[in-house]
VMD Tcl script that draws the C-alpha trace (Angstrom):
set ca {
  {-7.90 -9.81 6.64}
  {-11.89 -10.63 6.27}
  {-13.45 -12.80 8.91}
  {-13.38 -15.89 6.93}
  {-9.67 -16.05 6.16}
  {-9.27 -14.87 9.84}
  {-11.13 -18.45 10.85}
  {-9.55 -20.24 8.62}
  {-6.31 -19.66 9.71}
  {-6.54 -19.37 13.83}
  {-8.37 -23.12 12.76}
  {-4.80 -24.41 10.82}
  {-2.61 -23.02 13.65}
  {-4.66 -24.82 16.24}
  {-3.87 -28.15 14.86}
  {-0.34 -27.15 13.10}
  {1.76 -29.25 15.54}
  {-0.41 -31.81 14.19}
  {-0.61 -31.72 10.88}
  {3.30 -30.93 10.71}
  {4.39 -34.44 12.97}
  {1.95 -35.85 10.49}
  {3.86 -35.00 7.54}
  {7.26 -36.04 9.26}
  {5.85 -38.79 9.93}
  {4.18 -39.99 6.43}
  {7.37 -38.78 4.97}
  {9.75 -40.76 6.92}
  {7.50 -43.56 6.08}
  {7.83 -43.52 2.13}
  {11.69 -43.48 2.97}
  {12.14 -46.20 5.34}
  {9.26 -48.53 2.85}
  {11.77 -47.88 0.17}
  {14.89 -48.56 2.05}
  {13.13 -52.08 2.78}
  {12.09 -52.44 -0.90}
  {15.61 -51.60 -1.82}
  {17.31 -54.32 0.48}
  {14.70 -57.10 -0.56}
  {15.38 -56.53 -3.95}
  {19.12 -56.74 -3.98}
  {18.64 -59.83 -1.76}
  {16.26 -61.24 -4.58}
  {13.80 -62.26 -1.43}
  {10.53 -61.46 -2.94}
  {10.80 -64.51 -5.15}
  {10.90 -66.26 -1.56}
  {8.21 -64.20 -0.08}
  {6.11 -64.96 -2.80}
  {6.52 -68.51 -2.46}
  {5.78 -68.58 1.11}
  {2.54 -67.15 1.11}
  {-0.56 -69.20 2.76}
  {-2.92 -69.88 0.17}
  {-5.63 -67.57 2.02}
  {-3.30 -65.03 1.02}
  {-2.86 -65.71 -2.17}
  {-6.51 -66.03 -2.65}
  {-7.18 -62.24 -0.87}
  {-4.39 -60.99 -3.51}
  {-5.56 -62.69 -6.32}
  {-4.02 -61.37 -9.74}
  {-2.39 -58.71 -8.01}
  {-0.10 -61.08 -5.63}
  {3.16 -60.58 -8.09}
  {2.92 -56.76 -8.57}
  {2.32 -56.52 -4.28}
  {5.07 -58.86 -3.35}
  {7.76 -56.90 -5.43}
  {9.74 -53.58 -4.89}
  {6.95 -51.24 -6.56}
  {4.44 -52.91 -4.41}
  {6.46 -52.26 -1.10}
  {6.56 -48.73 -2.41}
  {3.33 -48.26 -3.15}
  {2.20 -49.91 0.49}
  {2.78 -45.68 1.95}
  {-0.53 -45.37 0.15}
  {-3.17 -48.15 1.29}
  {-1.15 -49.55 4.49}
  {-4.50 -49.82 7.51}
  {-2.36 -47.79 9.28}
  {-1.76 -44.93 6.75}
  {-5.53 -44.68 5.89}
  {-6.55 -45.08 9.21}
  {-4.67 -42.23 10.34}
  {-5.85 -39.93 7.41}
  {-9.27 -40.71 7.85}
  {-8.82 -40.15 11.35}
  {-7.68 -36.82 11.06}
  {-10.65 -35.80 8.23}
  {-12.76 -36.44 10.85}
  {-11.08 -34.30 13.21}
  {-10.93 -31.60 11.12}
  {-14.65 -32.05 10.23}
  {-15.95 -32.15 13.74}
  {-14.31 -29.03 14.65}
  {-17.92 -27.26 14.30}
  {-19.02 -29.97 17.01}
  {-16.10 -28.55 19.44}
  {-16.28 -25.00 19.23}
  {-20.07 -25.59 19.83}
  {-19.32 -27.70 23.06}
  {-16.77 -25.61 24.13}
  {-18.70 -21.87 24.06}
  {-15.89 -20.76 21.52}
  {-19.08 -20.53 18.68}
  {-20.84 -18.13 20.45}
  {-17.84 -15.90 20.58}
  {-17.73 -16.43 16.46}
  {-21.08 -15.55 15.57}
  {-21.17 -12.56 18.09}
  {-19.11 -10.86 15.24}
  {-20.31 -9.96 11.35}
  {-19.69 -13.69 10.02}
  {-22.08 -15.56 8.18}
  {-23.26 -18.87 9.76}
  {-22.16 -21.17 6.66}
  {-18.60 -19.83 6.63}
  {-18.36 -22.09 9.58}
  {-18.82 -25.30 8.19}
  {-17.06 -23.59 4.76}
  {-14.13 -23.63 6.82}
  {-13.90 -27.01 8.00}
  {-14.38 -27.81 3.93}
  {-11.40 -25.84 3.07}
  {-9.86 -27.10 5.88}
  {-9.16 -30.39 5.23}
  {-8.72 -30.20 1.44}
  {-5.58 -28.03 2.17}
  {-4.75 -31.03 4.97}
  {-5.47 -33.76 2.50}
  {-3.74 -32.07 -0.01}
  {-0.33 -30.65 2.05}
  {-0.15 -34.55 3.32}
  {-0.68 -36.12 0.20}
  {1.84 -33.98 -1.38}
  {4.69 -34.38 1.01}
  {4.30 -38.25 0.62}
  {4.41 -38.04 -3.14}
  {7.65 -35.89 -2.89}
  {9.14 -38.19 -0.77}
  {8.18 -41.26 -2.83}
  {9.49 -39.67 -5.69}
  {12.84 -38.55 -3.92}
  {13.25 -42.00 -1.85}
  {12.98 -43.42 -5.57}
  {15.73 -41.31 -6.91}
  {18.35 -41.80 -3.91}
  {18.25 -45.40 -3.06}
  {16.33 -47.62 -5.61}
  {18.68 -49.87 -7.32}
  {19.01 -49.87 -11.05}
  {17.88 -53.45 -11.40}
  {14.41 -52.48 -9.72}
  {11.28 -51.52 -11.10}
  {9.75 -48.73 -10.02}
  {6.39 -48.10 -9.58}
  {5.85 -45.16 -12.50}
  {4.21 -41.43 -11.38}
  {1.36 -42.48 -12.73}
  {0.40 -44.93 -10.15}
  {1.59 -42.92 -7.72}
  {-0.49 -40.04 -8.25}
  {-3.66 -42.29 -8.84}
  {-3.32 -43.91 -5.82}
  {-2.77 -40.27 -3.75}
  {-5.87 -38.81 -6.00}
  {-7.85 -41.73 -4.74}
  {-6.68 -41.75 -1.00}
  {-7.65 -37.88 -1.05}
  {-10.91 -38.88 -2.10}
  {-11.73 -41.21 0.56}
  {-10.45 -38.48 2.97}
  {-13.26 -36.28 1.74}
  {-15.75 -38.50 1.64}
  {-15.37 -40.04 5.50}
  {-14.91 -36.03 6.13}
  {-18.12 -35.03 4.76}
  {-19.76 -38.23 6.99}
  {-18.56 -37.32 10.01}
  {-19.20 -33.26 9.31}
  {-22.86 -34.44 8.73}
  {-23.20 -36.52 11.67}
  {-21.37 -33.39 13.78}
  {-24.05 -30.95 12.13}
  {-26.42 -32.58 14.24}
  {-24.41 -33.99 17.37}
  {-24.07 -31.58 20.72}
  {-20.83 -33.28 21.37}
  {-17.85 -34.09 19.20}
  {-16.38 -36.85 21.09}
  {-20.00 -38.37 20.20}
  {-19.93 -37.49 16.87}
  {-16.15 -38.58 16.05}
  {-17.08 -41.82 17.70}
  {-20.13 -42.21 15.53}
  {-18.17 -41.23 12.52}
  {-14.87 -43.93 13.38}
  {-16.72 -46.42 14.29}
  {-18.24 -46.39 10.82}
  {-15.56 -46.02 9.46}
  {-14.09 -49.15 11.03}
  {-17.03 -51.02 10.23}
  {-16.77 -49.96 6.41}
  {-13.36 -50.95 6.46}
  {-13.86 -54.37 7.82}
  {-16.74 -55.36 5.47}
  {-13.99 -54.02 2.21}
  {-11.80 -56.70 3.48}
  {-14.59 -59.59 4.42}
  {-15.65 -58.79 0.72}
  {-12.72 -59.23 -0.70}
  {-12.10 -62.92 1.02}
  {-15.41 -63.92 1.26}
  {-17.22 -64.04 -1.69}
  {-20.65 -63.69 0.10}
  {-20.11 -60.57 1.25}
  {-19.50 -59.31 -1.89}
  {-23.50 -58.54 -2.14}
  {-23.31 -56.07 0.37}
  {-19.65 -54.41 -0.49}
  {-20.69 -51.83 -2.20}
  {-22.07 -49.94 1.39}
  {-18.51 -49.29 2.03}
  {-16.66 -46.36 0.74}
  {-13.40 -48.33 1.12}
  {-14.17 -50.31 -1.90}
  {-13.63 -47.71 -4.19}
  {-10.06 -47.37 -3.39}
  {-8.91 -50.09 -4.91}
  {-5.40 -49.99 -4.66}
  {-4.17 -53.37 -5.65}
  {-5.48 -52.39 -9.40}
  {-3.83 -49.65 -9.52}
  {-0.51 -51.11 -8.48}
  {-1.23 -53.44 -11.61}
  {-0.63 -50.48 -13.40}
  {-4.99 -49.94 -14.21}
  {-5.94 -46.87 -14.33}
  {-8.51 -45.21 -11.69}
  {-11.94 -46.01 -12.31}
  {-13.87 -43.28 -12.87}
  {-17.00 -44.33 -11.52}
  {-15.01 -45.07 -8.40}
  {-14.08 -41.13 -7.80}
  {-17.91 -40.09 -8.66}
  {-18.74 -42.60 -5.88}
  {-16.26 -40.69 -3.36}
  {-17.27 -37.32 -4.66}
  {-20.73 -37.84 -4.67}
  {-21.13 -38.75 -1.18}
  {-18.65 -35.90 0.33}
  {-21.00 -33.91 -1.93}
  {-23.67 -35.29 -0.26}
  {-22.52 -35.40 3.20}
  {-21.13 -31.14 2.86}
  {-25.03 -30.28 1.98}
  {-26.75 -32.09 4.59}
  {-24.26 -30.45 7.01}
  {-24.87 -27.25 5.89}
  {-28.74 -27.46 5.80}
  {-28.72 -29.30 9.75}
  {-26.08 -26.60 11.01}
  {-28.08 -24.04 9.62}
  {-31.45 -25.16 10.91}
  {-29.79 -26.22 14.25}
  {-30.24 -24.20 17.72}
  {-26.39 -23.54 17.96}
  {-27.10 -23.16 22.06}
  {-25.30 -25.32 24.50}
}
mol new
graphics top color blue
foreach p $ca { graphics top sphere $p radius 0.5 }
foreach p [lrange $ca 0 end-1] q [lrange $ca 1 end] { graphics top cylinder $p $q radius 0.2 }
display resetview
């Protein structure tokens, strides 16, 4: 095996405990959401639920408060729960700091003693978490679709494929774009706990002004700054389909992000 493919896999089975409890983990999510969904609907609560919300809440959901309160929207909540996205965010900008670490830690002097072009370092962190964003996305779609099949009763409706796979298209999106963020901010930090701080706390802040936005008319001015509001999950779960404008956004500034990491990592003193 060439160098590259050699990186590229010592770098997976560093964090394979990892990425494996997170795919457990995201699985066993889809399951138990749809073991909920299944026991609300055969209790007819959502009617109930629906009727209880505070009208804050019904203001935040807007159009989209009947298709969230119902069995495809508990499904569907896998795929924009804080909690999900945080955690997939969190680890693209693990994976994209990486660089940062082996910097810190001496381990990139080590890789660039040996025949291996500079840029198949941050190349690797690339493929990196598209294979991550795309194994996790994957095993959540499978066990949508198979949680679906075992347990959702006949009288249900179920979110269709189609919404399923926008809404994991769109989440891998936003992945890429917070990774190529933080793997610009790491091109030019000396210390990745530094640079995944930068990177989160952005991230949190983004995240925060999506959600003021959406309550607060106001802030809708300034919504745009975050890459959070082009996941827009409670359309899609209204059965629209994915904006395309929305995944140029996304693209375009992981696109961005990648280059400007490339161009400071390779102008960058790489000493400690």
């Amino acid at each position: 095996m060439n160098g590259p493919w050699l990186l590229f896999v010592h770098s997976l089975k560093r964090m394979r405990a990892l990425l494996l409890a997170m795919a457990v983990l995201l699985g066993l999510f889809q399951f138990l959401l749809i073991l909920i969904a299944t026991a609300l609907e055969r209790s007819h609560a959502f009617t109930s639920i629906t009727q209880m919300l505070p009208p804050f809440a019904r203001e935040f959901l807007g159009a989209s408060a009947a298709n969230f309160i119902s069995f495809g929207g508990m499904v569907c909540q896998g795929y924009f729960h804080p909690v999900v996205i945080g955690s997939l965010v969190g680890l693209a900008i693990a994976i994209a700091t990486m660089p940062t670490s082996e910097i810190e830690s001496g381990f990139m002097d080590l890789l660039l003693s040996r025949p291996l072009a500079r840029h198949w370092i941050m190349t690797r962190a690339i493929l990196l978490t598209v294979f991550c964003s795309l194994l996790l996305l994957v095993v959540m779609v499978l066990c949508t679709w198979a949680g679906m099949s075992a347990f959702a009763p006949r009288s249900a409706v179920a979110p269709p494929m189609r919404t399923i796979l926008s809404m994991a298209i769109n989440l891998g999106l936003l992945m890429l774009c917070w990774s190529g963020i933080a793997m610009a901010i790491g091109a030019a930090s000396r210390r990745r706990g530094v640079a995944g701080s930068i990177a989160g706390l952005l991230a949190l802040a983004a995240f925060l002004l999506d959600y003021l936005a959406r309550a607060w008319p106001p802030a809708e001015s300034v919504a745009w700054l975050s890459p959070f509001r082009y996941y827009n999950a409670l359309e899609l779960i209204r059965g629209f389909a994915i904006h395309p404008h929305d995944l140029l956004v996304l693209g375009g500034i992981a696109s961005v992000g990648f280059i400007l990491a490339y161009v400071l990592f390779a102008r960058r003193d790489l000493s400690r």
